[in-house]
DRENLUMFI-583064 format. One record per atom (N, C-alpha, C): residue number from 1; x, y, z; residue in three letters; atom name. Coordinates in Angstrom, 1 decimal, always signed. Atoms other than C-alpha are relative to their C-alpha. Example, Ala and Ser with C-alpha at 12.3 -4.5 7.8 and 13.67 -1.06 7.14 Angstrom:
REM residues 2
1 | +0.9 | -1.2 | +0.0 | ALA | N
1 | +12.3 | -4.5 | +7.8 | ALA | CA
1 | +0.9 | +1.2 | +0.0 | ALA | C
2 | -0.9 | -1.1 | +0.0 | SER | N
2 | +13.7 | -1.1 | +7.1 | SER | CA
2 | -0.8 | +1.1 | +0.8 | SER | C
//
This chain:
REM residues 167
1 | +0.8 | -1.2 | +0.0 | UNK | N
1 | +0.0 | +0.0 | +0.0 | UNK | CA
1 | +0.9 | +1.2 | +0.0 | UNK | C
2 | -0.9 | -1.3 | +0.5 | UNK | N
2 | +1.6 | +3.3 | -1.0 | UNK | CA
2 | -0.6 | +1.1 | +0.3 | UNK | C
3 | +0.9 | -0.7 | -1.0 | UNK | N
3 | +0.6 | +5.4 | +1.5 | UNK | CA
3 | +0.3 | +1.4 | +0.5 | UNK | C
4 | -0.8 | -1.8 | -0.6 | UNK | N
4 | +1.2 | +9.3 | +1.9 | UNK | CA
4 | -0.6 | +0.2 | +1.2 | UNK | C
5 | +0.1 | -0.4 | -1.3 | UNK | N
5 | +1.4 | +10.1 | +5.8 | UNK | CA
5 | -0.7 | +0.9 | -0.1 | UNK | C
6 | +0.7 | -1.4 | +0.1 | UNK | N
6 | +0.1 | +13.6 | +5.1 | UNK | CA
6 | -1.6 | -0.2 | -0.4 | UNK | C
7 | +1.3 | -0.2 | +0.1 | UNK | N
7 | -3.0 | +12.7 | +3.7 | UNK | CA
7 | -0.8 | -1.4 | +0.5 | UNK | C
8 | +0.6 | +1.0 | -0.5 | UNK | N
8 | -4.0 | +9.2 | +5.3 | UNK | CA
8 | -0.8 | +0.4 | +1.5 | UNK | C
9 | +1.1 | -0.5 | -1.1 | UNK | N
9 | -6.9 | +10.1 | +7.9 | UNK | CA
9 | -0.2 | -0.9 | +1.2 | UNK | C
10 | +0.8 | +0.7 | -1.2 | UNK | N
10 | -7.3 | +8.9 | +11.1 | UNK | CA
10 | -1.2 | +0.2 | +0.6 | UNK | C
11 | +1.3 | -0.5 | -0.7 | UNK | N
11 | -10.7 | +8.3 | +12.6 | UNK | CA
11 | +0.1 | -0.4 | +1.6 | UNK | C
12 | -0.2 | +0.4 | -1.6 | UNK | N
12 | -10.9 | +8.1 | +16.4 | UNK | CA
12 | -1.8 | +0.0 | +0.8 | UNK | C
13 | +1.6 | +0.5 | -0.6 | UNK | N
13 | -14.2 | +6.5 | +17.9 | UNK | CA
13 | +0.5 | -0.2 | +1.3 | UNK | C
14 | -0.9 | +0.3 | -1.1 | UNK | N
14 | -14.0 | +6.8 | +21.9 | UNK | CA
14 | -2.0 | -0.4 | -0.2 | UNK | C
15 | +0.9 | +0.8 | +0.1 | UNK | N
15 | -17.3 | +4.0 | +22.6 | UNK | CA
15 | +0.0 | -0.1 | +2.1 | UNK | C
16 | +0.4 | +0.5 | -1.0 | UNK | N
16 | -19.0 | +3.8 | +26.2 | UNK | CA
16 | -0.9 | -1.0 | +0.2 | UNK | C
17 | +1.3 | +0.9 | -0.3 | UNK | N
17 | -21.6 | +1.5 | +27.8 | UNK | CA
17 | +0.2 | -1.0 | -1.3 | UNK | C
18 | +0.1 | +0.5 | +1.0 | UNK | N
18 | -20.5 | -0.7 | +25.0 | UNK | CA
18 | -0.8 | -1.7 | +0.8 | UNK | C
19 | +0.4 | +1.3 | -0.4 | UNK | N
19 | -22.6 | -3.9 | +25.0 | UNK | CA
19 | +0.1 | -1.5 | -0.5 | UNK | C
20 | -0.4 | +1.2 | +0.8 | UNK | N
20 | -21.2 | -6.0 | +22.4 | UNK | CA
20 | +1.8 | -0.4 | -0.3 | UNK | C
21 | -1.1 | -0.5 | +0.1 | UNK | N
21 | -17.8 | -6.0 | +23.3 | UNK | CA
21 | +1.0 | -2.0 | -0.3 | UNK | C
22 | -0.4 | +1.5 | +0.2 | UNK | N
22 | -17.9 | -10.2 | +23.0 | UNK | CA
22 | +0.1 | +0.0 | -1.4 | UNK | C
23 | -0.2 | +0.1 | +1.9 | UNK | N
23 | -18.6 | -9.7 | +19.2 | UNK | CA
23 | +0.8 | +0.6 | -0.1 | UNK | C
24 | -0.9 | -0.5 | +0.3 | UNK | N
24 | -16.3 | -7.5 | +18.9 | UNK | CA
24 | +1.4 | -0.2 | +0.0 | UNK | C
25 | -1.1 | +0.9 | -0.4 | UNK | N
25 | -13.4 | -8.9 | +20.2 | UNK | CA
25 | +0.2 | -1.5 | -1.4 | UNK | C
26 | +0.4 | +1.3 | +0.8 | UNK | N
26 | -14.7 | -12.1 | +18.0 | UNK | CA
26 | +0.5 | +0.5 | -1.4 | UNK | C
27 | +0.2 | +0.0 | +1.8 | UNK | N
27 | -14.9 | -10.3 | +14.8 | UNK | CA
27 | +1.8 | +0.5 | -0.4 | UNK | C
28 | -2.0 | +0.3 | -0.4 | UNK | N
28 | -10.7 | -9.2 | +15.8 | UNK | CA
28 | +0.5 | -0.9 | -0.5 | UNK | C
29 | -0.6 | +1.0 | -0.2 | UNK | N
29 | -10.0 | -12.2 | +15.9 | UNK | CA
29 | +0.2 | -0.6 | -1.5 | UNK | C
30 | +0.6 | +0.4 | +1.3 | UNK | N
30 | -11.5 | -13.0 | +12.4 | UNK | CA
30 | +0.3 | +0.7 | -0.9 | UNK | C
31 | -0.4 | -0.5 | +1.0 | UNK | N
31 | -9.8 | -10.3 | +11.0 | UNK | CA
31 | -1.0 | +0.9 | -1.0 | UNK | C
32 | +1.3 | -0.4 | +0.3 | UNK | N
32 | -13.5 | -8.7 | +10.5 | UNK | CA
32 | -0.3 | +1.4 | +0.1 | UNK | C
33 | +0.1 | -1.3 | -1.0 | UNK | N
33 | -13.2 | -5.2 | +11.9 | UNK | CA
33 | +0.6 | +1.0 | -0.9 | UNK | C
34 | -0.3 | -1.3 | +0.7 | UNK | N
34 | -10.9 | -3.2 | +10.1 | UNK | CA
34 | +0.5 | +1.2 | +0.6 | UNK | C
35 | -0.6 | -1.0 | -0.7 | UNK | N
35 | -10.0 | -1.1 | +13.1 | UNK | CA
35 | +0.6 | -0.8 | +0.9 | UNK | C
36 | -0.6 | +0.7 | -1.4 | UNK | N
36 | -7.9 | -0.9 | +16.1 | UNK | CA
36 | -0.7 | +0.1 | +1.1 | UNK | C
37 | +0.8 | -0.3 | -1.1 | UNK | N
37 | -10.0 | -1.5 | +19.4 | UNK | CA
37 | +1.0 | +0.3 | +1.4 | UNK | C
38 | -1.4 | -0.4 | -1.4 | UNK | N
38 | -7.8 | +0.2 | +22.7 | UNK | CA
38 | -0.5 | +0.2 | +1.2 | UNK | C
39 | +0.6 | -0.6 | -1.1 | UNK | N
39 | -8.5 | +0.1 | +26.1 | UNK | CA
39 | +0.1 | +1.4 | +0.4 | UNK | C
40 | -0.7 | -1.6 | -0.3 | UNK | N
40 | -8.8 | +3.7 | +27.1 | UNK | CA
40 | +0.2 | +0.0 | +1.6 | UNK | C
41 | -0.5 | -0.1 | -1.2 | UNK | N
41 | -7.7 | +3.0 | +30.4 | UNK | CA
41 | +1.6 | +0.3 | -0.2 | UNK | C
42 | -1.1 | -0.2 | +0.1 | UNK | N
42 | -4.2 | +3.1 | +29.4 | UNK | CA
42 | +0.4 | +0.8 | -1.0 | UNK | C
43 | +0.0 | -1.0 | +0.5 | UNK | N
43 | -4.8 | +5.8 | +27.2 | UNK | CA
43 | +0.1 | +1.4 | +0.7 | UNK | C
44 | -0.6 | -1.5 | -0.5 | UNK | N
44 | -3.3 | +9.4 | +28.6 | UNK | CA
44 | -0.5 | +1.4 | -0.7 | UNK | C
45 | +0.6 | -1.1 | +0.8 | UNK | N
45 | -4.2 | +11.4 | +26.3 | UNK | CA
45 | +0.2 | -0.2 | -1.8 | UNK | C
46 | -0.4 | +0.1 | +1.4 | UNK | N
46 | -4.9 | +12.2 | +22.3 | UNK | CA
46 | +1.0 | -0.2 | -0.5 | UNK | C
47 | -1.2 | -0.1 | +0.8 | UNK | N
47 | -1.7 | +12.4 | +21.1 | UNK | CA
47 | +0.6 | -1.1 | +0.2 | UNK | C
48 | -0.9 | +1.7 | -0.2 | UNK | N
48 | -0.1 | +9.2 | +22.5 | UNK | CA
48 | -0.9 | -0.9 | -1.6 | UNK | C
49 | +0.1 | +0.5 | +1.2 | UNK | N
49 | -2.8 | +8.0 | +19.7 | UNK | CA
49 | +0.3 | +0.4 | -1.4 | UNK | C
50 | +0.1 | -0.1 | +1.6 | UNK | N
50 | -2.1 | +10.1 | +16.8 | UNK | CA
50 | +1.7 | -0.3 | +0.2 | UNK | C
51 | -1.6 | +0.4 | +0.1 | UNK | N
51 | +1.9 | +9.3 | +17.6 | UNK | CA
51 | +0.0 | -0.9 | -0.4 | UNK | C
52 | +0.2 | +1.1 | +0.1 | UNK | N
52 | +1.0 | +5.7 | +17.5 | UNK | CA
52 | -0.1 | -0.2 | -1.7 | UNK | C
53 | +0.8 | -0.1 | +1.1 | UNK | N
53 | -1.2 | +6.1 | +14.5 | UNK | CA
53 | +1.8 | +0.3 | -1.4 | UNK | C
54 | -1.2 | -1.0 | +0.9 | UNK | N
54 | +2.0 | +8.4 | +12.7 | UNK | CA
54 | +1.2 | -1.4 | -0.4 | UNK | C
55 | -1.3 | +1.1 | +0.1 | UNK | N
55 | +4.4 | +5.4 | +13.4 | UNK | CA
55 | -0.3 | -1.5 | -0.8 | UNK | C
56 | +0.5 | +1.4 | +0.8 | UNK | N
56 | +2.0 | +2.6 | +12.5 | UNK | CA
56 | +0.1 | +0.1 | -1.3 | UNK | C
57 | +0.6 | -0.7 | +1.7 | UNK | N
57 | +1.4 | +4.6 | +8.9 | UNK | CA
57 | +1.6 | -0.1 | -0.8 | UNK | C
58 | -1.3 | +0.1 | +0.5 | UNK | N
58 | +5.1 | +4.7 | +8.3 | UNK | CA
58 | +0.5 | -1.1 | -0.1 | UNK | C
59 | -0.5 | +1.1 | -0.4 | UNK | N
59 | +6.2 | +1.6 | +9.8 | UNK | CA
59 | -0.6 | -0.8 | -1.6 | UNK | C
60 | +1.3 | +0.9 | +0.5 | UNK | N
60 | +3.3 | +0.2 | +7.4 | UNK | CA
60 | +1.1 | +0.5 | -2.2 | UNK | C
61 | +0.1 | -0.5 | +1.6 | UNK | N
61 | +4.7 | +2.4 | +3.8 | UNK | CA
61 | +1.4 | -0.6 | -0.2 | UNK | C
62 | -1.2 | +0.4 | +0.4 | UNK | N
62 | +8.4 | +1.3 | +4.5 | UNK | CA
62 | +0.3 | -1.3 | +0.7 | UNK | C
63 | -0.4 | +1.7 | +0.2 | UNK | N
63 | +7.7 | -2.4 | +4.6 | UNK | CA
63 | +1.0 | -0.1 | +2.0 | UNK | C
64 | -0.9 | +0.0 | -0.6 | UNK | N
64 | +9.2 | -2.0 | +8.3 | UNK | CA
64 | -0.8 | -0.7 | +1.8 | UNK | C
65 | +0.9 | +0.3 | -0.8 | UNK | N
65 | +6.2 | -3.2 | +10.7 | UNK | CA
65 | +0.3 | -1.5 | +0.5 | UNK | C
66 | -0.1 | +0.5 | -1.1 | UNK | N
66 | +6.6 | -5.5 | +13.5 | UNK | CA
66 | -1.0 | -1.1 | +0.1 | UNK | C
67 | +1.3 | +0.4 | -0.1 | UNK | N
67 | +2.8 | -6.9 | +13.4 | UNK | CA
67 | -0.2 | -0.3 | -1.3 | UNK | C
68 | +0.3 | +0.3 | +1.3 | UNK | N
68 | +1.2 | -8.4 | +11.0 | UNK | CA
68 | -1.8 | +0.5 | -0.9 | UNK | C
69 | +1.3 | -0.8 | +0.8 | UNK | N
69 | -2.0 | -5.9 | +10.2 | UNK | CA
69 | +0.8 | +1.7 | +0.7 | UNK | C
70 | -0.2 | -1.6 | -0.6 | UNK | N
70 | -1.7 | -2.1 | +10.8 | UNK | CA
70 | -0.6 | +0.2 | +1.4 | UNK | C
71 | +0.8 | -0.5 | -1.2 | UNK | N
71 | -4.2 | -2.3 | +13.6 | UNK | CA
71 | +1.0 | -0.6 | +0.9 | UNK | C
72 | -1.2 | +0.6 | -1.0 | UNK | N
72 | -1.7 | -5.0 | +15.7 | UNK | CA
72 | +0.9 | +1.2 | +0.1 | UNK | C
73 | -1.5 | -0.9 | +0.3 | UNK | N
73 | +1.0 | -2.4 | +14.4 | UNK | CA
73 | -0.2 | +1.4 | +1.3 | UNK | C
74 | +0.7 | -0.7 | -1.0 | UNK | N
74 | -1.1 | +0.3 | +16.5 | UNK | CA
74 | +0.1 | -0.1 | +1.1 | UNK | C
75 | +0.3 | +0.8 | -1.0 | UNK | N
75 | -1.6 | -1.6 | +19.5 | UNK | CA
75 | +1.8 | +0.0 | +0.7 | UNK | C
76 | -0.9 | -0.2 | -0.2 | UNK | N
76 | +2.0 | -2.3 | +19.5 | UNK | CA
76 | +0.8 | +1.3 | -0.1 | UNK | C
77 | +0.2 | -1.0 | +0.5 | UNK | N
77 | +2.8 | +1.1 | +18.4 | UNK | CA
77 | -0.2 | +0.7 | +2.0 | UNK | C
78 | +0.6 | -0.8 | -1.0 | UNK | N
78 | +1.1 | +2.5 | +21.8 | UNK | CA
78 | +0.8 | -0.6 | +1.0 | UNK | C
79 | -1.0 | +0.5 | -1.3 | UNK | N
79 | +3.4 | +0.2 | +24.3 | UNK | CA
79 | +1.1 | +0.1 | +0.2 | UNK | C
80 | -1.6 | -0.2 | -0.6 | UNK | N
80 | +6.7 | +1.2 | +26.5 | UNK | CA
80 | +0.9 | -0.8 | -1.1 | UNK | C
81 | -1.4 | +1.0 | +0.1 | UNK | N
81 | +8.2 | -2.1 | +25.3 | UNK | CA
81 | -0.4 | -0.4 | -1.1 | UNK | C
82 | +0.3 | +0.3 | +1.3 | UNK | N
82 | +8.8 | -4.0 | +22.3 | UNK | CA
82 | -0.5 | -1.6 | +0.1 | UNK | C
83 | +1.1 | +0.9 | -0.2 | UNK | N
83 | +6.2 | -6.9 | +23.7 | UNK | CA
83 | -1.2 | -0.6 | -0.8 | UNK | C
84 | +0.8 | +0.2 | +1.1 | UNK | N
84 | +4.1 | -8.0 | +20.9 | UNK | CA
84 | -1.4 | -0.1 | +0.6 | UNK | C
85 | +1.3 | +0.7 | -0.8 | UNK | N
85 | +2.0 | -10.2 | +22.7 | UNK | CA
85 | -0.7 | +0.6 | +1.3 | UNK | C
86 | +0.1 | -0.6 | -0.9 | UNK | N
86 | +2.1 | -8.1 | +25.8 | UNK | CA
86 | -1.1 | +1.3 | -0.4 | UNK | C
87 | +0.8 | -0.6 | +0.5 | UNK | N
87 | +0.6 | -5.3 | +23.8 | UNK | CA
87 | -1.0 | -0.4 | -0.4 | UNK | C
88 | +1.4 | -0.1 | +0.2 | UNK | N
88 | -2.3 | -6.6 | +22.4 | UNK | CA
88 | -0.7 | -0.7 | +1.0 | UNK | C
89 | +0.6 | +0.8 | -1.2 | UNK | N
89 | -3.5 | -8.6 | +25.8 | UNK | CA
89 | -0.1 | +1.4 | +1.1 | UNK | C
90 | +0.2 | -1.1 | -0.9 | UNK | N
90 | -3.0 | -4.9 | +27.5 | UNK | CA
90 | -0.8 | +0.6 | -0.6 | UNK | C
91 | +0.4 | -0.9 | +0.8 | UNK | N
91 | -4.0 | -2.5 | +25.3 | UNK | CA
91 | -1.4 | -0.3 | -0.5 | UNK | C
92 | +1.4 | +0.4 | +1.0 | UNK | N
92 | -6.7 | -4.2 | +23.2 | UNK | CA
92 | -1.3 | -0.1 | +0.5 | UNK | C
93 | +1.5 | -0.4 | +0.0 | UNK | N
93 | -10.3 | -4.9 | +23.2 | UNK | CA
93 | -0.2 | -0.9 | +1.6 | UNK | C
94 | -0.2 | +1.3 | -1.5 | UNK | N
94 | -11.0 | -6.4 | +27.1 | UNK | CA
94 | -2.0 | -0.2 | -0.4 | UNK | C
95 | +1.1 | +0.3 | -0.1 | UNK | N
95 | -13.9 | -8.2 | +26.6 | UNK | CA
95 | -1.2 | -0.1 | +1.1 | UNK | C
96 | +1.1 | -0.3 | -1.0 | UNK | N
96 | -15.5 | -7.5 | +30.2 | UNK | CA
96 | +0.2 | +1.7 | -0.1 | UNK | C
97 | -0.1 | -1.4 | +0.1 | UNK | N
97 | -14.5 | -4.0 | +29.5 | UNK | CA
97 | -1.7 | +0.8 | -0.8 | UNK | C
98 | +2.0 | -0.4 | +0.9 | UNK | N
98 | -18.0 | -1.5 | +28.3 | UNK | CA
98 | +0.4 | +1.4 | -0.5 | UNK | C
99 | -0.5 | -1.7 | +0.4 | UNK | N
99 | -15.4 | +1.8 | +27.1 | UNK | CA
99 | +1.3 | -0.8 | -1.4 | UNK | C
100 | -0.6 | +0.5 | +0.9 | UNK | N
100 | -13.4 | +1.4 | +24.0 | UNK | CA
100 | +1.0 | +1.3 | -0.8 | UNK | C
101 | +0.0 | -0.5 | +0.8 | UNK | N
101 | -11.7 | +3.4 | +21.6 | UNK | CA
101 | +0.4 | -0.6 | -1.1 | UNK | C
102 | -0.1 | +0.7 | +1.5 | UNK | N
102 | -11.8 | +2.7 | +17.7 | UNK | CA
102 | +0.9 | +1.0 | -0.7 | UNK | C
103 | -0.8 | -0.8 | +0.8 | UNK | N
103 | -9.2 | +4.0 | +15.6 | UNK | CA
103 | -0.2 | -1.4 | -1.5 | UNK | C
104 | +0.0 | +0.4 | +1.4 | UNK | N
104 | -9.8 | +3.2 | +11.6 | UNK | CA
104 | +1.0 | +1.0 | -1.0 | UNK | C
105 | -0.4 | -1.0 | +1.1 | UNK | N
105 | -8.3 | +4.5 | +8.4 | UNK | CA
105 | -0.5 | +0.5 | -1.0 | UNK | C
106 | +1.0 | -0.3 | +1.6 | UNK | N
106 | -10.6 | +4.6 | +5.7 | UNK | CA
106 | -1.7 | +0.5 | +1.1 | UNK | C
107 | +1.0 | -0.2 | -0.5 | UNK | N
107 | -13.9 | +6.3 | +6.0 | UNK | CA
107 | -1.6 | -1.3 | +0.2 | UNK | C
108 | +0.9 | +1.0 | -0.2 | UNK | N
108 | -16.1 | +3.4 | +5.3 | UNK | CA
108 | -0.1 | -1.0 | +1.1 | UNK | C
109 | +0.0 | +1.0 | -1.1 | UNK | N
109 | -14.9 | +1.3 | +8.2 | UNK | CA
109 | -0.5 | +0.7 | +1.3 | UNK | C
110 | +1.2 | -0.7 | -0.6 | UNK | N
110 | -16.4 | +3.9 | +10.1 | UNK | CA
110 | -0.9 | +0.3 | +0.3 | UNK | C
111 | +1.4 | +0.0 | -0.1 | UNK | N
111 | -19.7 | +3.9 | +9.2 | UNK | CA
111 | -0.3 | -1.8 | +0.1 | UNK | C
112 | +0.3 | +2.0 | -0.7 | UNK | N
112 | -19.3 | -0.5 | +9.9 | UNK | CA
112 | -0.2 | +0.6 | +1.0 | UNK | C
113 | -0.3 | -0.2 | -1.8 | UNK | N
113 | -18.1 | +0.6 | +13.2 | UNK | CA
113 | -1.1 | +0.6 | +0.4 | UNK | C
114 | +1.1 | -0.6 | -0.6 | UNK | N
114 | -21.1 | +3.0 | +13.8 | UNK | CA
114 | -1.5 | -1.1 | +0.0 | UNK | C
115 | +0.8 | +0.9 | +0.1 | UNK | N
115 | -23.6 | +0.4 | +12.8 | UNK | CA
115 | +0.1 | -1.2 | +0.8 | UNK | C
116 | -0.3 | +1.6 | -0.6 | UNK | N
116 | -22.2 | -2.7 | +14.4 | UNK | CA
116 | +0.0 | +0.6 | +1.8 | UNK | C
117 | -0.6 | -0.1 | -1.4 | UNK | N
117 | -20.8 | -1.1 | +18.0 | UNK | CA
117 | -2.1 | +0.6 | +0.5 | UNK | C
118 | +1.0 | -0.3 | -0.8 | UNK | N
118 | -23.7 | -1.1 | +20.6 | UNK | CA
118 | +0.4 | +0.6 | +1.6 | UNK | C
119 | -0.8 | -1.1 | -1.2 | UNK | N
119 | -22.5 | +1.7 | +23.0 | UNK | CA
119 | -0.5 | +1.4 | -0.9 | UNK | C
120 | +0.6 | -0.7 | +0.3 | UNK | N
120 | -22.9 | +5.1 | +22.8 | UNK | CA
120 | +1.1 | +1.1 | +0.2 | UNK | C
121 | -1.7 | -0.6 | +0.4 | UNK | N
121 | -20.0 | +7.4 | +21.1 | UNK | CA
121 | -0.4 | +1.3 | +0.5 | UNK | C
122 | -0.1 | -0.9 | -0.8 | UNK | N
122 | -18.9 | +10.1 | +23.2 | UNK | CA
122 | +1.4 | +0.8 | -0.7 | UNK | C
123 | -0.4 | -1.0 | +0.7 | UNK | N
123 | -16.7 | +12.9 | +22.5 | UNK | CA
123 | +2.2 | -0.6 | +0.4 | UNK | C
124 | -0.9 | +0.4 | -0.1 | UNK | N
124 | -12.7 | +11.8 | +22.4 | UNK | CA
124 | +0.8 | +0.6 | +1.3 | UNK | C
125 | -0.9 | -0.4 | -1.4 | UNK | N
125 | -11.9 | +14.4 | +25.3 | UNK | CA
125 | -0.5 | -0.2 | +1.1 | UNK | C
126 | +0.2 | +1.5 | -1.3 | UNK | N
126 | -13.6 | +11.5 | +27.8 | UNK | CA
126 | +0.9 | -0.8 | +0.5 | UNK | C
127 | -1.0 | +1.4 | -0.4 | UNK | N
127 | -10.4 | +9.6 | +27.6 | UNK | CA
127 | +0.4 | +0.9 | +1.1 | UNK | C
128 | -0.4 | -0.4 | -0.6 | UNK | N
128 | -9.5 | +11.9 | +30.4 | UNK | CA
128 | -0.6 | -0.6 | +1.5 | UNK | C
129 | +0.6 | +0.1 | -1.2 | UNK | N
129 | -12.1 | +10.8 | +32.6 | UNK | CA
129 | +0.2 | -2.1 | +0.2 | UNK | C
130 | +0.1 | +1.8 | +0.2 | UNK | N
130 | -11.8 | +6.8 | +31.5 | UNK | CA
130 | +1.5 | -0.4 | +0.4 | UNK | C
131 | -1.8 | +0.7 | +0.1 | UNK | N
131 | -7.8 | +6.7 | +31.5 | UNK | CA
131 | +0.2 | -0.3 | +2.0 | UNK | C
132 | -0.2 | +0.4 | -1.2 | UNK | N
132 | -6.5 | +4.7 | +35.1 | UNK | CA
132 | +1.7 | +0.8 | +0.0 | UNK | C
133 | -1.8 | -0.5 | +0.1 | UNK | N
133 | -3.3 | +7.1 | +35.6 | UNK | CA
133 | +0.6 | -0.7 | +0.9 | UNK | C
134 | -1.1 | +0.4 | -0.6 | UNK | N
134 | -1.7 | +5.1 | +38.3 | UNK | CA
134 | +0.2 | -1.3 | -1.1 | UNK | C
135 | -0.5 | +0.8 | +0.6 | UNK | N
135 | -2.1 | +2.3 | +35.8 | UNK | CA
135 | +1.1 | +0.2 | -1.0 | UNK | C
136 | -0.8 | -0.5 | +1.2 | UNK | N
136 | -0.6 | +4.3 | +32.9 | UNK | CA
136 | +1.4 | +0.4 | +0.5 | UNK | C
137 | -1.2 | -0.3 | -0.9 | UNK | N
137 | +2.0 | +5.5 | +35.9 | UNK | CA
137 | +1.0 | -1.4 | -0.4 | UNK | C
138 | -0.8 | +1.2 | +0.0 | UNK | N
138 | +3.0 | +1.8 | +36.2 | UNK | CA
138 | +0.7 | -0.5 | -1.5 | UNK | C
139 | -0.6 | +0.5 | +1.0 | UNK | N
139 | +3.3 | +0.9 | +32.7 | UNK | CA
139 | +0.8 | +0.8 | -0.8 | UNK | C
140 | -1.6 | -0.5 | +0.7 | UNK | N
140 | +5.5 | +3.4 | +31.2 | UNK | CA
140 | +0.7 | +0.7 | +1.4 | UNK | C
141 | -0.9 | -0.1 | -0.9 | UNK | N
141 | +7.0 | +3.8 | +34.3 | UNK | CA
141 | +0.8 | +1.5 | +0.3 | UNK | C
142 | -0.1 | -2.2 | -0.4 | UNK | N
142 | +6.4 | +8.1 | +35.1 | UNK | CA
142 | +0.3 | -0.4 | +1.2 | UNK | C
143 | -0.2 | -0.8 | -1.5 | UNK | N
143 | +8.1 | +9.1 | +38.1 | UNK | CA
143 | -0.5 | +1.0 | +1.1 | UNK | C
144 | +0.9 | -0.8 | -0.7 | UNK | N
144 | +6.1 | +10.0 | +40.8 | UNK | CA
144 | +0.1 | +1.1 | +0.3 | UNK | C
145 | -0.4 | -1.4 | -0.5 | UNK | N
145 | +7.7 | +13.3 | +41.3 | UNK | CA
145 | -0.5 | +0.7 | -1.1 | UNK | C
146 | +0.8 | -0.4 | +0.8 | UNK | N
146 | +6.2 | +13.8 | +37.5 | UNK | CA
146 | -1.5 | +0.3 | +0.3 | UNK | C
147 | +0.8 | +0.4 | -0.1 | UNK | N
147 | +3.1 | +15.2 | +38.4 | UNK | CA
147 | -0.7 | +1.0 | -0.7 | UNK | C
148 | +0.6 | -0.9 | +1.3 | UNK | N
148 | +2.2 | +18.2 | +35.4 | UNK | CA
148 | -0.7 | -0.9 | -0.8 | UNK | C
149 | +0.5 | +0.6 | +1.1 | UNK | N
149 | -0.3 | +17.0 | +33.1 | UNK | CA
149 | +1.0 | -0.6 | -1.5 | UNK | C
150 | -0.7 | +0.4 | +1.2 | UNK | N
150 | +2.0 | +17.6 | +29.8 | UNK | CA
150 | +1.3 | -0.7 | +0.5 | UNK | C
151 | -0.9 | +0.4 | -0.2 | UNK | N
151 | +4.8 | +16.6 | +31.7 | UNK | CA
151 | +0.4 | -1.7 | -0.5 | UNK | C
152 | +0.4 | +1.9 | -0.1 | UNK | N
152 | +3.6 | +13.1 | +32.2 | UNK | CA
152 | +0.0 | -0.2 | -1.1 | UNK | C
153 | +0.6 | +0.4 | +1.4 | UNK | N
153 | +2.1 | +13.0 | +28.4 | UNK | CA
153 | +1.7 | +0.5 | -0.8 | UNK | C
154 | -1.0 | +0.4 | +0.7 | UNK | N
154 | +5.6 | +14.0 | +27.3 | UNK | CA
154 | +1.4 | -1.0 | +0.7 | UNK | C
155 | -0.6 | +1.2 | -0.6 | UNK | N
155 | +7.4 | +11.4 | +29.6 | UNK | CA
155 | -0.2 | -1.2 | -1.0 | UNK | C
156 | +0.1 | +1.2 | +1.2 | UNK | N
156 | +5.5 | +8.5 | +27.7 | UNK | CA
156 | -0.1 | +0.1 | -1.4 | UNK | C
157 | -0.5 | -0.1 | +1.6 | UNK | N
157 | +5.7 | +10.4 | +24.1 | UNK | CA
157 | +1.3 | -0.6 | -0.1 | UNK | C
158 | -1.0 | +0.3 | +0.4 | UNK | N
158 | +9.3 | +10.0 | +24.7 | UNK | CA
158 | +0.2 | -1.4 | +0.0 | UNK | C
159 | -0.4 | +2.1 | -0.3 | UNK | N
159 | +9.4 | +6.0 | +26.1 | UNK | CA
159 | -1.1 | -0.3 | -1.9 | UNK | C
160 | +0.4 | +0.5 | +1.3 | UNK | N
160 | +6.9 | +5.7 | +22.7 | UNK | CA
160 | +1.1 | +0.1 | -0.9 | UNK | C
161 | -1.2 | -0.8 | +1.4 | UNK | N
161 | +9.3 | +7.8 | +20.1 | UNK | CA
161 | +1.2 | -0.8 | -0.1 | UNK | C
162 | -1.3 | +0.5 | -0.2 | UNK | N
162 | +12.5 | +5.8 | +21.7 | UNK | CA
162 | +0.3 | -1.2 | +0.1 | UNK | C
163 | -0.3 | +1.3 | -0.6 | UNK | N
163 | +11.6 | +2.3 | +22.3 | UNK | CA
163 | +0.5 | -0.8 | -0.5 | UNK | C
164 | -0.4 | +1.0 | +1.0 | UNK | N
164 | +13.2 | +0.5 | +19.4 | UNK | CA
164 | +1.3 | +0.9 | -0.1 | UNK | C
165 | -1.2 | -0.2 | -0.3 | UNK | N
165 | +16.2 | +2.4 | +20.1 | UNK | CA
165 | +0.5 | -0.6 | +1.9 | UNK | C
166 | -0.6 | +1.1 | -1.0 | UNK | N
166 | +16.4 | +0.7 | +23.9 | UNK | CA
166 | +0.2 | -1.2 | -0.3 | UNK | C
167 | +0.2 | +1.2 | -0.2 | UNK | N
167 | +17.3 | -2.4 | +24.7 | UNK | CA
167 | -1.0 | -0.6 | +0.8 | UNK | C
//
């Protein structure tokens, strides 16, 4: 796919009270979906996804991806470490979970997603109230003495931006 960064669109579905989160998960699995599903508990804020998004899109144009769909690429994409399987068993769709967020690329997989998801789409600056910060503390591993909003959100930009340069 030959894919110019600049004009490839991301859509961002943040999904509450979801009630079909068993099919959903299911149709994943099936390769059915077409998006990436993210817990937004370990979501911090927007930008951690459009970083994600930026790297999966590239990763994806120079043959250089990790995963084997763009949405896994995402998923992985969003975590500290370079844990494959760890990312999508954190991150991804938790099937007793009822909050979600949907990230697509094309517009039509948007209007599936609106038809299929049974939940009730809220506005993306919710992830504030849905995100578990001591969880997100723990996993990219913020220092408690970090305690500024942007600070924090540029603590785990950087652990995202750098992690395939750690060991």
């Amino acid at each position: 796919m030959d894919t110019d960064l600049n004009q490839t669109p991301a859509y961002f579905l943040l999904y509450e009270n979801v009630e079909n989160m068993k099919e959903i998960k299911e149709l994943l699995l099936k390769n059915e979906l077409n998006a990436a599903v993210i817990n937004p508990e370990f979501v911090y804020h927007k930008d951690q996804l459009l970083l994600a998004c930026h790297r999966s899109l590239y990763n994806e144009k120079n043959n250089q991806m990790k995963t084997k769909s763009l949405f896994t690429e995402l998923l992985y994409n969003l975590y500290p470490n370079r844990r494959i399987s760890e990312s999508l068993k954190t991150l991804g769709v938790q099937e007793s979970g009822s909050a979600a967020i949907f990230v697509a690329f094309q517009e039509s997989a948007v209007q599936n997603l609106k038809s299929f998801i049974k939940g009730q789409c809220v506005s993306l600056n919710r992830i504030s109230q849905l995100r578990n910060v001591e969880s997100i503390r723990k996993l990219y591993k913020v220092p408690e003495n970090i305690s500024d909003e942007n600070a924090v959100l540029g603590c785990i930009s950087m652990k995202l931006a750098t992690k395939e340069l750690l060991i």
